[in-house]
Biopython code that builds the backbone (N, CA, C, O; Angstrom):
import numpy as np
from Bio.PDB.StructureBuilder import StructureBuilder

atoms = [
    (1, "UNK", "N", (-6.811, -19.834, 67.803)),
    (1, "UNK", "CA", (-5.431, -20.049, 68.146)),
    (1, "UNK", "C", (-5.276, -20.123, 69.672)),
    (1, "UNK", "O", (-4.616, -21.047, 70.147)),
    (2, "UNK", "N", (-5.879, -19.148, 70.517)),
    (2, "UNK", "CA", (-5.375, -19.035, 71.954)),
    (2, "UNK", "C", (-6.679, -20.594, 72.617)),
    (2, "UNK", "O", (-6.602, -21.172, 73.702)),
    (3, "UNK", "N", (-7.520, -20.799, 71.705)),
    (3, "UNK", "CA", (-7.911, -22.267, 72.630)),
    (3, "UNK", "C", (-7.604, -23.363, 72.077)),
    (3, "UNK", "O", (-8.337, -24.319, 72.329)),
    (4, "UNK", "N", (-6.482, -23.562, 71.194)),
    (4, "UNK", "CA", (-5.849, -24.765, 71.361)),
    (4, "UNK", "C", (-5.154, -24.982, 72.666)),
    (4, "UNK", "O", (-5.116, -24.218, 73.631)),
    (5, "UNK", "N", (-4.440, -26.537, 72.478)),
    (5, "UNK", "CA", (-3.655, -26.787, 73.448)),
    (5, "UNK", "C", (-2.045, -26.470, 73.586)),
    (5, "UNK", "O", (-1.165, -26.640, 74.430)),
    (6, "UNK", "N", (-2.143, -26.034, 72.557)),
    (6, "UNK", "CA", (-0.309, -26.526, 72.240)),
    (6, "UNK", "C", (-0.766, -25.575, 70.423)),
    (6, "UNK", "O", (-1.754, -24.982, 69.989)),
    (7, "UNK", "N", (0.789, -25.971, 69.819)),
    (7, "UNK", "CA", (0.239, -25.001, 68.439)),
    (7, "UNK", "C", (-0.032, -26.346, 67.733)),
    (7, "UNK", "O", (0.103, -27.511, 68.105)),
    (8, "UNK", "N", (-0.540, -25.680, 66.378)),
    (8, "UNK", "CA", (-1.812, -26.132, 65.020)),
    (8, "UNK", "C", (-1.108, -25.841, 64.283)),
    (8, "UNK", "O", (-0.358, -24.878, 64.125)),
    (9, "UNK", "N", (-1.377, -26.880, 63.670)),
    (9, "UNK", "CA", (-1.190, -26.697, 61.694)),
    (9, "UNK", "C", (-2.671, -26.206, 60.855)),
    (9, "UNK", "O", (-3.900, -26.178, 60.904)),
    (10, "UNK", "N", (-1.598, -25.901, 60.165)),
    (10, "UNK", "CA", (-2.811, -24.512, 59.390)),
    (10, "UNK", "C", (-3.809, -25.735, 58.932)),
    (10, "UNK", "O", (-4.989, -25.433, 59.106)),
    (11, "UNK", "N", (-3.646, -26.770, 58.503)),
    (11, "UNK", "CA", (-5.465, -27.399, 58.170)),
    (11, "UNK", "C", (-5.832, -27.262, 58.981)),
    (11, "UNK", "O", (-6.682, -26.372, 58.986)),
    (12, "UNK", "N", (-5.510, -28.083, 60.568)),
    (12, "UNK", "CA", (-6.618, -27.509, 62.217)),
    (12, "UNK", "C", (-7.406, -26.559, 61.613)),
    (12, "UNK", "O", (-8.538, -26.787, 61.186)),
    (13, "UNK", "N", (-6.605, -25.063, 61.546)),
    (13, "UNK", "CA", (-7.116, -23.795, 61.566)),
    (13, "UNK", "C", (-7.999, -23.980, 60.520)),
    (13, "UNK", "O", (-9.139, -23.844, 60.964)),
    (14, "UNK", "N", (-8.011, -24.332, 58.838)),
    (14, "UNK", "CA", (-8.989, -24.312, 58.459)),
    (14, "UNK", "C", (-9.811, -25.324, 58.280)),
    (14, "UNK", "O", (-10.495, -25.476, 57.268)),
    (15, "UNK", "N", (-9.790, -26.150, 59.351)),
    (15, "UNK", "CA", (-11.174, -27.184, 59.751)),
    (15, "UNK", "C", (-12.272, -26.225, 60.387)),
    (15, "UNK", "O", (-13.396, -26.008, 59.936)),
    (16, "UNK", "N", (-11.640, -25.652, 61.643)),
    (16, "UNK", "CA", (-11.476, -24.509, 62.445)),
    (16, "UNK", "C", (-13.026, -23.510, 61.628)),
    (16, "UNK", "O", (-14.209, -23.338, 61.921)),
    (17, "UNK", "N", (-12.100, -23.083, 60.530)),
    (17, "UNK", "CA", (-12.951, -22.226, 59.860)),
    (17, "UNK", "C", (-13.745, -22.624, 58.735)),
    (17, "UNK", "O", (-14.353, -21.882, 57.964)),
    (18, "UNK", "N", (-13.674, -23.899, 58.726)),
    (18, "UNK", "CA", (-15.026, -24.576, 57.401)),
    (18, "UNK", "C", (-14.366, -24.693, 56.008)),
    (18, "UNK", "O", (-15.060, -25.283, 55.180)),
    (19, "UNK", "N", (-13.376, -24.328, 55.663)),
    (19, "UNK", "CA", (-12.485, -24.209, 55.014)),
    (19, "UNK", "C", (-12.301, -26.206, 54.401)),
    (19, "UNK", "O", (-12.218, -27.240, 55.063)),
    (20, "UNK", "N", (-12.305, -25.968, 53.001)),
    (20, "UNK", "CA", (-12.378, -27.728, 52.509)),
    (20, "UNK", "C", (-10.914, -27.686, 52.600)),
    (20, "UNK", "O", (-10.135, -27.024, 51.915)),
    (21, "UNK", "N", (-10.672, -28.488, 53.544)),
    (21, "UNK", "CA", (-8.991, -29.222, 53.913)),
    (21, "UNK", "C", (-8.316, -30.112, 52.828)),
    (21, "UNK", "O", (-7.092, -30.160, 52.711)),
    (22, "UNK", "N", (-9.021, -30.689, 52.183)),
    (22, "UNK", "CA", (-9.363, -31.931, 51.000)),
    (22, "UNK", "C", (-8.021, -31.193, 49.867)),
    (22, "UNK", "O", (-7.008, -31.504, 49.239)),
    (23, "UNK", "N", (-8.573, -30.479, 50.067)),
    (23, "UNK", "CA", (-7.695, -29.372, 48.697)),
    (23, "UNK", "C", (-6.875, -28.779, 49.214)),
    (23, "UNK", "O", (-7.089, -28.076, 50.201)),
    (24, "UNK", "N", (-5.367, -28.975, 48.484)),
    (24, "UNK", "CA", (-4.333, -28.196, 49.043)),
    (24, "UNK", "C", (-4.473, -26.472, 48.942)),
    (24, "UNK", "O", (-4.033, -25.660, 49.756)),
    (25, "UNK", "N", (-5.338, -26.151, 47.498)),
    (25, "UNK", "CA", (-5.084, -24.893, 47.401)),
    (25, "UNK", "C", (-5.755, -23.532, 47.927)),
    (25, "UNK", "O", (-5.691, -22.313, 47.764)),
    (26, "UNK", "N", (-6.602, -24.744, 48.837)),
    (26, "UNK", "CA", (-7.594, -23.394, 50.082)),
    (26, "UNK", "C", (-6.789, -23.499, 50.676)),
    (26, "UNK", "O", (-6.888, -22.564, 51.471)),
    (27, "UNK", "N", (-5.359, -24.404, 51.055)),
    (27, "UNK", "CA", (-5.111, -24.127, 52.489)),
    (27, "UNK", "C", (-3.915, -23.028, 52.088)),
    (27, "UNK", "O", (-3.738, -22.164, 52.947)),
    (28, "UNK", "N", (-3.294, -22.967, 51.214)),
    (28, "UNK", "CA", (-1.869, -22.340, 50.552)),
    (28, "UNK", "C", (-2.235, -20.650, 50.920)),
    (28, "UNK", "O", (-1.327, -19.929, 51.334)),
    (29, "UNK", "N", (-3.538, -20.147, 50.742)),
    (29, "UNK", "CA", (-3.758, -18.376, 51.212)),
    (29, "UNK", "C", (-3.594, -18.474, 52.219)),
    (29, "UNK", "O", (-2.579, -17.889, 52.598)),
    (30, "UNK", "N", (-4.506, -19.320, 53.459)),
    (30, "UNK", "CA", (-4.577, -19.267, 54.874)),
    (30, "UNK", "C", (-2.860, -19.500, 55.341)),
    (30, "UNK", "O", (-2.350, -18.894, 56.283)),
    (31, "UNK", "N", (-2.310, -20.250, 54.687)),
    (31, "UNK", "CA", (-1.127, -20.658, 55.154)),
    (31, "UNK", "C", (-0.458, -18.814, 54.871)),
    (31, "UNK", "O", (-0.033, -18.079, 55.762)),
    (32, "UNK", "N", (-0.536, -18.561, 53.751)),
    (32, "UNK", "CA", (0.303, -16.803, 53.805)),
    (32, "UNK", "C", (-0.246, -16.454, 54.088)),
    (32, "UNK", "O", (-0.049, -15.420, 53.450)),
    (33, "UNK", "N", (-1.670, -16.077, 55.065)),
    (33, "UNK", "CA", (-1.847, -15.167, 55.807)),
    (33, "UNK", "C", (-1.214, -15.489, 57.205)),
    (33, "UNK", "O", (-0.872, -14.500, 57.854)),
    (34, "UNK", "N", (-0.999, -16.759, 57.785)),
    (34, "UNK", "CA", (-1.000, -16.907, 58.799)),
    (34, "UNK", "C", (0.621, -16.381, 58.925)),
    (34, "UNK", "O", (0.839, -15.621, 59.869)),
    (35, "UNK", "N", (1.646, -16.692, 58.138)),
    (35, "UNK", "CA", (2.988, -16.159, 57.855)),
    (35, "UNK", "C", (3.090, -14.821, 58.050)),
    (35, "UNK", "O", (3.731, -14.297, 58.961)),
    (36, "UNK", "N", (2.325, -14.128, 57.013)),
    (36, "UNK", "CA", (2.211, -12.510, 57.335)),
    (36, "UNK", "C", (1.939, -12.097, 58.925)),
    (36, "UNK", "O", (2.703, -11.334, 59.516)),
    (37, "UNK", "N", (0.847, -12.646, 59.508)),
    (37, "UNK", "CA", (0.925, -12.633, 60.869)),
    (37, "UNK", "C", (1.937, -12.733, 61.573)),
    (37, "UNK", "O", (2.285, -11.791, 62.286)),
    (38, "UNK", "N", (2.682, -13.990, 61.519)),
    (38, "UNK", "CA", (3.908, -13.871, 62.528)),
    (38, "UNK", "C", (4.553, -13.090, 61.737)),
    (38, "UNK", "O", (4.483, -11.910, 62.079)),
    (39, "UNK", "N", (5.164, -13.297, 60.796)),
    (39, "UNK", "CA", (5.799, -11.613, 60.501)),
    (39, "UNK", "C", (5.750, -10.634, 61.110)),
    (39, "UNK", "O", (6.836, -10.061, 61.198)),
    (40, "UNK", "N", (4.630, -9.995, 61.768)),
    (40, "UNK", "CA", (4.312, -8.965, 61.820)),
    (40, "UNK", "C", (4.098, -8.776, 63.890)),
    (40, "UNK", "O", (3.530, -7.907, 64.551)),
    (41, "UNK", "N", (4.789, -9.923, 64.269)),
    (41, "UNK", "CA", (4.970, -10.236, 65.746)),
    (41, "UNK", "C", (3.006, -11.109, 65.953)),
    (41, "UNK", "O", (2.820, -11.012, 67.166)),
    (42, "UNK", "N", (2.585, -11.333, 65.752)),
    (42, "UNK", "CA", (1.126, -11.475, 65.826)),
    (42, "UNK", "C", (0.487, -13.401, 66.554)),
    (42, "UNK", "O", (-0.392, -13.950, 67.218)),
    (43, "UNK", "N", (1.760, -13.655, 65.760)),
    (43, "UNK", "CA", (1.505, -15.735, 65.794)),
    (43, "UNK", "C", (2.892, -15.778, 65.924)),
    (43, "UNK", "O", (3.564, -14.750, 66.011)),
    (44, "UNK", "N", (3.605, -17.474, 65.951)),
    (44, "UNK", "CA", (4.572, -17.779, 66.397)),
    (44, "UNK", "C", (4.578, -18.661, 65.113)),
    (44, "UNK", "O", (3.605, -19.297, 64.708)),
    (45, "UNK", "N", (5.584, -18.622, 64.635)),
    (45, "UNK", "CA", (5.947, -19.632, 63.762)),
    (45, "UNK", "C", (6.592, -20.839, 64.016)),
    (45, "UNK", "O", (7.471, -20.810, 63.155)),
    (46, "UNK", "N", (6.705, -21.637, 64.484)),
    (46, "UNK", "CA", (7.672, -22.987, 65.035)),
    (46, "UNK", "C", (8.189, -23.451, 63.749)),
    (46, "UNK", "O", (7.629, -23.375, 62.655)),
    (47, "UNK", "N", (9.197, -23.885, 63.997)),
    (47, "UNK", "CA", (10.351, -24.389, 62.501)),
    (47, "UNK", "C", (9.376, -25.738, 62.254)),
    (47, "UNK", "O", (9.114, -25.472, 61.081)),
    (48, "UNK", "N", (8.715, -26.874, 62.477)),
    (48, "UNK", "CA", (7.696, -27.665, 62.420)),
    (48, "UNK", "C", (6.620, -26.701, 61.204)),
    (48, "UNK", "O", (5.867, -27.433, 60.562)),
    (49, "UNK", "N", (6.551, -25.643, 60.978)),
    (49, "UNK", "CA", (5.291, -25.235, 60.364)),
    (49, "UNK", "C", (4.101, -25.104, 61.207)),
    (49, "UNK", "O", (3.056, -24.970, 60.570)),
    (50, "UNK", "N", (3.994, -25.111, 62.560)),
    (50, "UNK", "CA", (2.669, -24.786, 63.289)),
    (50, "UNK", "C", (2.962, -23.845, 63.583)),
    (50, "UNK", "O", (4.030, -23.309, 63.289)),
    (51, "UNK", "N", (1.879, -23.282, 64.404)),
    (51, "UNK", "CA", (1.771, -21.921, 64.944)),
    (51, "UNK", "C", (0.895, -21.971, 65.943)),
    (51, "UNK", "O", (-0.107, -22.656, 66.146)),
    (52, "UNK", "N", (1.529, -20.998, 66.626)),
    (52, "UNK", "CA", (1.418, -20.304, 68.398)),
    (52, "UNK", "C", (0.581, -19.431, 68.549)),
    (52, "UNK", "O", (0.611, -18.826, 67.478)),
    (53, "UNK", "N", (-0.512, -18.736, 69.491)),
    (53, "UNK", "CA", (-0.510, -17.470, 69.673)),
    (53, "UNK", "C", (0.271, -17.076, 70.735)),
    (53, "UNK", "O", (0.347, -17.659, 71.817)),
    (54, "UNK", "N", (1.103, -15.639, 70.263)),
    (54, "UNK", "CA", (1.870, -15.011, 71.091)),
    (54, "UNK", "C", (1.379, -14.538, 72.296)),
    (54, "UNK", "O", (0.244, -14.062, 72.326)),
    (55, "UNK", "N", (2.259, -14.613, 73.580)),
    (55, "UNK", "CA", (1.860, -14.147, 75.168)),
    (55, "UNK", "C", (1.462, -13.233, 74.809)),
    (55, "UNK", "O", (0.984, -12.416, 75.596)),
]
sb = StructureBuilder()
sb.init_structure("model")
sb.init_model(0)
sb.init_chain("A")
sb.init_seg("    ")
for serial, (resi, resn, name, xyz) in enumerate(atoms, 1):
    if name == "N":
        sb.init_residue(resn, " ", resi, " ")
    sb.init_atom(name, np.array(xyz, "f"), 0.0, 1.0, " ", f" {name:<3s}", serial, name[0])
structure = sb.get_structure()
């Protein structure tokens, strides 16, 4: 997250992590974990659906 350029959409992230992009339903956990994160002050959520890492 902090060496992108700008924020990512959760496939990036699981290209990122080897993760088969191909299939929606690997990305649907990563996507609620990454939610729980900003939840929890951690990532940034942008109304777009990408995400930030927080200052």
């Amino acid at each position: 997250m902090r060496q992108a350029a700008g924020p990512v959409a959760t496939r990036q992230i699981g290209e990122v992590l080897g993760l088969d992009t191909g299939v929606r339903g690997k990305l649907e956990p990563l996507r609620g974990k990454l939610t729980k994160l900003a939840d929890r002050g951690w990532l940034h959520k942008r109304p777009n659906g990408k995400f930030t890492a927080r200052p």
